[in-house]
C-alpha positions as CSV (number, residue, x, y, z in Angstrom):
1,X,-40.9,-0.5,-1.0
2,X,-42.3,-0.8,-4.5
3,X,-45.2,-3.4,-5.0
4,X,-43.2,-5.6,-6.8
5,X,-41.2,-6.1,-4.1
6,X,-43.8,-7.2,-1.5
7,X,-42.5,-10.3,-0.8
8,X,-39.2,-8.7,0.5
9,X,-40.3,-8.7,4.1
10,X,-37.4,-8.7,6.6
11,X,-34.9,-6.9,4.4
12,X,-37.1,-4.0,3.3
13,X,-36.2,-0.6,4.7
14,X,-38.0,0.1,7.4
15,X,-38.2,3.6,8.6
16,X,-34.5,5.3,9.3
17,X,-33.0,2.7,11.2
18,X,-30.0,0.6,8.9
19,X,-28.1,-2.4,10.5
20,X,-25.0,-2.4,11.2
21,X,-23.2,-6.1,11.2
22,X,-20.5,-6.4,14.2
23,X,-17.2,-8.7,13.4
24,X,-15.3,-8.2,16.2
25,X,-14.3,-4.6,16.5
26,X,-15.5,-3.6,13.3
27,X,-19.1,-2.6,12.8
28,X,-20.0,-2.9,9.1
29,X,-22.6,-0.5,8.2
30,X,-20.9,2.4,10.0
31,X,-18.5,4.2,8.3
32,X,-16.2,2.6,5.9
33,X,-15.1,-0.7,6.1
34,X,-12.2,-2.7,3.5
35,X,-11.6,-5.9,3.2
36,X,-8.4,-7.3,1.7
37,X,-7.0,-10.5,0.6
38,X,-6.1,-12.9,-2.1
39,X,-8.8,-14.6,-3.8
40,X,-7.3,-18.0,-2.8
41,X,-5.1,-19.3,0.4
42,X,-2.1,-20.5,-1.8
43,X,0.7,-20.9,1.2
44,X,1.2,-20.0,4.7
45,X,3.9,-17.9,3.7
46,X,2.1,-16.2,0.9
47,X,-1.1,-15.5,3.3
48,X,0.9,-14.2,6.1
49,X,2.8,-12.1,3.6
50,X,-0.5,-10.6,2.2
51,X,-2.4,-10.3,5.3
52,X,0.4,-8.5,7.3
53,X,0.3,-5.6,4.1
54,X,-3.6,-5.2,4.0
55,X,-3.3,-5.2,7.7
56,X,-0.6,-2.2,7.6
57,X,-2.9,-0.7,4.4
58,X,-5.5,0.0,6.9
59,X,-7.7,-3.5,6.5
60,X,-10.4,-3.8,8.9
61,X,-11.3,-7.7,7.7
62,X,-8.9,-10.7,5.5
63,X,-10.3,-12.5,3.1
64,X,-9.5,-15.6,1.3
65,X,-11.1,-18.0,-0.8
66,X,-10.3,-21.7,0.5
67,X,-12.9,-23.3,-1.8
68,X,-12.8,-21.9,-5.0
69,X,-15.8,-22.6,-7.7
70,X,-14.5,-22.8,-10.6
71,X,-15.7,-23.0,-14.4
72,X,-12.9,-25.2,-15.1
73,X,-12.8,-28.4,-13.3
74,X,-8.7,-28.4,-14.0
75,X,-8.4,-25.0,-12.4
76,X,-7.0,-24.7,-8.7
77,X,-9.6,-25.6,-6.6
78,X,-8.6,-24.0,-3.2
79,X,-6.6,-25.8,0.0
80,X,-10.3,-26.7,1.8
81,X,-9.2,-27.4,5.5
82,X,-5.7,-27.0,5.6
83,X,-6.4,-23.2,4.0
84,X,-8.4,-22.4,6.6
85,X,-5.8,-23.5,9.2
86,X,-3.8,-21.2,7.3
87,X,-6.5,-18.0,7.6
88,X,-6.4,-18.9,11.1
89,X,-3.1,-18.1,12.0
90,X,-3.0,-15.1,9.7
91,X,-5.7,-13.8,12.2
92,X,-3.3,-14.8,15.1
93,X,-0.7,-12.9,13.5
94,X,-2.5,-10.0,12.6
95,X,-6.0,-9.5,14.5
96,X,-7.7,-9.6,11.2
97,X,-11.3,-11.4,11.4
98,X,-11.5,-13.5,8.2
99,X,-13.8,-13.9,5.6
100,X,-14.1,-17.2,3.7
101,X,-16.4,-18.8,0.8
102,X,-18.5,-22.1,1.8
103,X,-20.4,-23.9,-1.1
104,X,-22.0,-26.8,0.2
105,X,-24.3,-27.2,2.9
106,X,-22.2,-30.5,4.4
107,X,-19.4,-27.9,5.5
108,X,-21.1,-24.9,7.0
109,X,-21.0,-26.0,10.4
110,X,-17.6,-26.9,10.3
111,X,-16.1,-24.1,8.3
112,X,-18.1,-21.7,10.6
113,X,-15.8,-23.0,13.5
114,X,-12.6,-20.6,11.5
115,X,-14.2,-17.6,9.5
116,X,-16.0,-14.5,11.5
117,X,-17.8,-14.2,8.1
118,X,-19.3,-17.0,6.0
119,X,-19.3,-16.0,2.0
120,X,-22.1,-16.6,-0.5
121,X,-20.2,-16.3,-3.9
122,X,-22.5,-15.2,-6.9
123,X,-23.2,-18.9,-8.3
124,X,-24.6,-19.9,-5.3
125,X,-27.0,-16.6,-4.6
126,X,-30.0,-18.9,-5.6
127,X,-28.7,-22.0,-3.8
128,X,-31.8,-22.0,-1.1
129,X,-30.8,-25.1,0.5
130,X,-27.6,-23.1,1.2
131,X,-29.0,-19.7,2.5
132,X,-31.1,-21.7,4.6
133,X,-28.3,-23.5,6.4
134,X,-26.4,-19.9,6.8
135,X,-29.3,-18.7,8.1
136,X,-29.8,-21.0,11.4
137,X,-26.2,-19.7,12.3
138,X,-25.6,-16.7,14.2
139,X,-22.7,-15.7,12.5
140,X,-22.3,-13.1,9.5
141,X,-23.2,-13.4,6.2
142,X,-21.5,-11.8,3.2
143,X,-24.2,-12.5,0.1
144,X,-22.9,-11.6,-3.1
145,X,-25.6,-10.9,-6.1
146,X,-25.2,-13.7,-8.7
147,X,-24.1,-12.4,-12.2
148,X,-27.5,-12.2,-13.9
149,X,-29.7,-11.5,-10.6
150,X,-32.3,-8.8,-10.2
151,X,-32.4,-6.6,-7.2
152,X,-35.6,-8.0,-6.3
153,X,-33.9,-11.8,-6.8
154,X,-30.7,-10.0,-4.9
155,X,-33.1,-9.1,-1.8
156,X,-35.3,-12.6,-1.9
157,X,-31.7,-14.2,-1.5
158,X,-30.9,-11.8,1.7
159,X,-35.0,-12.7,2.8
160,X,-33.7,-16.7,2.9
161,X,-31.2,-16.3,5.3
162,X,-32.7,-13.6,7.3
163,X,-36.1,-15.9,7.6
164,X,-34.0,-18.7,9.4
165,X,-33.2,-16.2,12.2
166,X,-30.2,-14.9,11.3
167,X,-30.0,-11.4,11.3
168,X,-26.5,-10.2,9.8
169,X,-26.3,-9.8,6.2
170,X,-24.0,-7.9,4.9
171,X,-24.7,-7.8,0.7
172,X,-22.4,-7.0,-2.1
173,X,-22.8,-5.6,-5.3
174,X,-19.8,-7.9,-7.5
175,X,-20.9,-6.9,-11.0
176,X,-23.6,-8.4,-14.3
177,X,-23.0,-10.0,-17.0
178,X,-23.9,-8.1,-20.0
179,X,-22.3,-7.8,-24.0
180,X,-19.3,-6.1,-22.9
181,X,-16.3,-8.0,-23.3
182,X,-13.8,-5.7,-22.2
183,X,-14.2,-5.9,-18.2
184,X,-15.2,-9.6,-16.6
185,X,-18.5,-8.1,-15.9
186,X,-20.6,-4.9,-15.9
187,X,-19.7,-3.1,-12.5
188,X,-23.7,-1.7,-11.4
189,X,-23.1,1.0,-9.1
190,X,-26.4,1.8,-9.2
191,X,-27.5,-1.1,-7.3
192,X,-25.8,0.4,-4.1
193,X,-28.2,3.6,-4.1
194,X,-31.1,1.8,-5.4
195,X,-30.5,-0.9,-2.3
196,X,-29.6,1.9,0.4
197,X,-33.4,2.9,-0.6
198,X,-35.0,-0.3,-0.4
199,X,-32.8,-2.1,2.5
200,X,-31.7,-1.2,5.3
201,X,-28.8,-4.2,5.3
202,X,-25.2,-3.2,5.1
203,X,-24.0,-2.7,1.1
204,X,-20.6,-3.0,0.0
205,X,-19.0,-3.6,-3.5
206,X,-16.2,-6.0,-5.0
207,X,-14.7,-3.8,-7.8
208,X,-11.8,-6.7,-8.2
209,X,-14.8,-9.3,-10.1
210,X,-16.9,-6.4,-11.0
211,X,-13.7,-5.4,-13.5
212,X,-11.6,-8.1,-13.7
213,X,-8.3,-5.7,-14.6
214,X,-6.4,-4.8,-11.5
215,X,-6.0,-1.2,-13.3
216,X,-9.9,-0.2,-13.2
217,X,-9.2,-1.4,-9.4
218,X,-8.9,1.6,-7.8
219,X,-11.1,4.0,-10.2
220,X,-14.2,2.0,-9.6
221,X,-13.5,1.5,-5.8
222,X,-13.8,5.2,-5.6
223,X,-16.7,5.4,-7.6
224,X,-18.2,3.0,-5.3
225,X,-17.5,4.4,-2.0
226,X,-18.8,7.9,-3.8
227,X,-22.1,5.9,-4.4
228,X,-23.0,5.0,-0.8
229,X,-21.5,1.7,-0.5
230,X,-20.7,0.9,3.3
231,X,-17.5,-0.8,2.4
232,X,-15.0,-2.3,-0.6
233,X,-13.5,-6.4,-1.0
234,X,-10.6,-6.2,-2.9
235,X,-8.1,-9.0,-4.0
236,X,-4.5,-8.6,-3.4
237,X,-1.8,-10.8,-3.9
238,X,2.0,-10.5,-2.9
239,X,2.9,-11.4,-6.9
240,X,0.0,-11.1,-8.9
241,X,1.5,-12.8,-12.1
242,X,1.9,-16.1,-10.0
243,X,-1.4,-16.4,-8.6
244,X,-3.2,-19.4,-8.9
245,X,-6.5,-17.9,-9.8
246,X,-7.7,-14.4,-11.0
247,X,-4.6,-12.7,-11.4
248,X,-5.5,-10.6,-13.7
249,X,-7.5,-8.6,-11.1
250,X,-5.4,-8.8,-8.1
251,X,-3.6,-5.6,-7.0
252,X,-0.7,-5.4,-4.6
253,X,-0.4,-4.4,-1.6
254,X,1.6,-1.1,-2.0
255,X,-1.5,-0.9,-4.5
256,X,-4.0,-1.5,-2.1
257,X,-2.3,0.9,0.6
258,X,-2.8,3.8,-1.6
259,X,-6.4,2.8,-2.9
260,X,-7.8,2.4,1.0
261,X,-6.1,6.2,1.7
262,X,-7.8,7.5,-1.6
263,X,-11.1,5.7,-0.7
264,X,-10.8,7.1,3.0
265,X,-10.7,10.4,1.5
266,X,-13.7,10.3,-0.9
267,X,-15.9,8.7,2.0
268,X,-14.7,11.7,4.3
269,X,-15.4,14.3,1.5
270,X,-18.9,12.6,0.8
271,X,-19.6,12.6,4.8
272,X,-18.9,16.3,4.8
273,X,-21.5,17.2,2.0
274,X,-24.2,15.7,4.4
């Protein structure tokens, strides 16, 4: 670990050994894992619908954003409890451990009761007060590097929760803000090599924010799983023109089927040059 990192303690790499996070069946951290879903819990219809294609894609995890941060304070704001109820049978439908955003410290507890992973959105990668409270659980964490974070920043983040006790953080590369206007942010697949050398945590990437346009999808999820990362989050949506939020970067699921057989490909090609 460089010097400059010498207050990254408990996420440093140390020796050979990398975690592995465990949600249910699925061990993150071993082998390729994707993780599908819309980026908000619209309907029960529409999240059953959605969840029963990623699950036929080849799926390992649902996601689905039930509290949704938004720039706008007029934008859709996400279902809060009642989406969750909805995530929850989608899981008894399907098998599919979810994955869900919380954004305030008041609703950790609770909200922990329905997801099998608890997501740190980029705006909130520096909320301490938050890390801390996801850190006294002993359930997963997916950490997602804020916009305009550092590695080092990125890793201090991951050192918050994994102080408090909590041991399974999973982090994910989402894209940077730069100049570029074309793409919603800077895609930095060089943060998943770079971290694979100085963590031994779990790294996975979300090409659907890192792009924004649901046709760079599938081109930069391949790039990614050719970088190392341990896994892909991708939004899909049954009707991507209707969604409530991002729909410019959701993909659907007959989309989604063919990008998880591509990625599976690449990864087994890449595991064959080692």
């Amino acid at each position: 670990m460089n010097n400059t990192y010498r207050n990254v303690k408990l996420a440093s790499l140390m020796g050979s050994e990398r975690t592995t996070v465990r949600v249910g069946d699925v061990e993150i951290g071993r082998g390729l894992t994707v993780i599908g879903g819309p980026c908000s819990v619209e309907s029960e219809e529409q999240l059953l619908e959605i969840a029963t294609g990623v699950k036929k894609a080849g799926a390992e995890l649902l996601r689905g954003g039930v509290f949704k941060p938004r720039t706008s304070p007029y934008s859709f704001q996400g279902l809060g409890l009642k989406g969750l109820k909805i995530m929850e049978k989608a899981k008894e439908a399907t098998g599919l451990p979810i994955v869900s955003e919380v954004l305030d410290t008041r609703d950790v507890r609770w909200v922990s009761d329905y997801v099998d992973v608890i997501q740190i959105g980029a705006r909130n990668m520096q909320n301490f007060s938050l890390l801390k409270e996801v850190g006294k659980l002993r359930k997963p964490v997916l950490l997602k590097r804020g916009m305009q974070s550092t590695l080092e920043e990125f890793l201090n983040s991951a050192e918050y929760i994994l102080k408090e006790g909590n041991p399974d953080v999973i982090l994910c590369e989402r894209g940077i803000r730069t100049f570029e206007t074309y793409t919603r942010n800077t895609l930095d697949l060089s943060a998943v090599p770079a971290l694979k050398e100085l963590t031994h945590l779990p790294v996975i990437v979300d090409p659907s924010h890192g792009t924004g346009r649901a046709s760079l999808i599938e081109p930069m999820s391949l790039a990614s799983v050719a970088s190392g990362a341990d896994g892909l989050i991708i939004e899909v949506h049954n009707d991507p023109p209707r969604a409530l939020s991002d729909k410019d970067q959701a993909i659907t699921p007959e989309q989604f089927s063919k990008l998880v057989k591509n990625s599976r490909v690449v990864r087994s090609a890449l595991e064959g040059l080692t």
